[in-house]
C-alpha positions as CSV (number, residue, x, y, z in Angstrom):
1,X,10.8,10.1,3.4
2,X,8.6,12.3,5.3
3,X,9.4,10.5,9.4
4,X,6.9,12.8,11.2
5,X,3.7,11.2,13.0
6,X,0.6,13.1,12.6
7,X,-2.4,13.3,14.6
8,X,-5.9,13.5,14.3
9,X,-7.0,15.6,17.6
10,X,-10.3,15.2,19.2
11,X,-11.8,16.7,21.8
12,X,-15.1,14.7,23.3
13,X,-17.8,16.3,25.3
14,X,-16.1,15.1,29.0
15,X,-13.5,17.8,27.3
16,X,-11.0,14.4,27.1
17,X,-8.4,14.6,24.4
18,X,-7.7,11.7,22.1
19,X,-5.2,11.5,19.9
20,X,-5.0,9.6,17.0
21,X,-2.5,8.2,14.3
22,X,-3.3,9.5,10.9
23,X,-2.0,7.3,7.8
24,X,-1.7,8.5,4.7
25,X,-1.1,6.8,1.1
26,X,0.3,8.0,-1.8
27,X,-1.5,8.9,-4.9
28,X,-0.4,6.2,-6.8
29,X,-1.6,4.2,-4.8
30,X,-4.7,5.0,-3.7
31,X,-6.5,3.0,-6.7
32,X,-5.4,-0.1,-4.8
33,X,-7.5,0.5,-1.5
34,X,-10.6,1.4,-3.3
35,X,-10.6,-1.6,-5.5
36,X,-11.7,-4.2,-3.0
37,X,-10.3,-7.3,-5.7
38,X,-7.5,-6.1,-6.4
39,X,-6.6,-5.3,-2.8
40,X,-7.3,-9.0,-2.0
41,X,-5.1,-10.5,-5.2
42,X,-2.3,-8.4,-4.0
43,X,-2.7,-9.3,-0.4
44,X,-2.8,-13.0,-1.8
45,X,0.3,-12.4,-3.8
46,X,2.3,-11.2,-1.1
47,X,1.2,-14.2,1.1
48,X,2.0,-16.9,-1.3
49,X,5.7,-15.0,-1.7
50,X,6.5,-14.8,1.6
51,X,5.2,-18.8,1.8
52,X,7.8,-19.2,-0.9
53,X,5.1,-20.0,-4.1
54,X,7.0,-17.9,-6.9
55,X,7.6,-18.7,-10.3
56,X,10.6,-17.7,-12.2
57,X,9.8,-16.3,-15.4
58,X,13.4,-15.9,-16.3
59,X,14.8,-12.6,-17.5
60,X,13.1,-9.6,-19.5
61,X,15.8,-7.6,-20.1
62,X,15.4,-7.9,-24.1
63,X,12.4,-5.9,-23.2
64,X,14.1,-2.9,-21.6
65,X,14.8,-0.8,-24.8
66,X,10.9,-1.7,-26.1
67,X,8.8,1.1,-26.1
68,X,6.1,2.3,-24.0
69,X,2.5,2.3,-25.0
């Protein structure tokens, strides 16, 4: 995992310098953030697990050797 902090430098007509954090996401995920929706179901999802809402669906390992599509 890539540790370094990057900044965006900006230099504004008073000639001050601002600095500022630039985030990055991954390619695979970058579908997420421009789908508004699906953004807000995952957001959801990951508020109802951490409120302790899951459902058990048991195990799928008789689905590991299946293959892909």
């Amino acid at each position: 995992m890539d540790s370094a902090i990057r900044f965006g430098i900006y230099v504004n007509d008073a000639g001050q310098v601002l600095l500022s954090p630039e985030v990055s996401v991954p390619m695979h995920e970058l579908w997420l953030y421009r789908n508004p929706e699906a953004l807000k179901m995952v957001v959801k999802g990951l508020q109802e697990a951490r409120e302790g809402k899951l459902t058990d669906l048991g195990s799928f390992k008789k689905y590991a050797d299946d293959d892909m599509e």
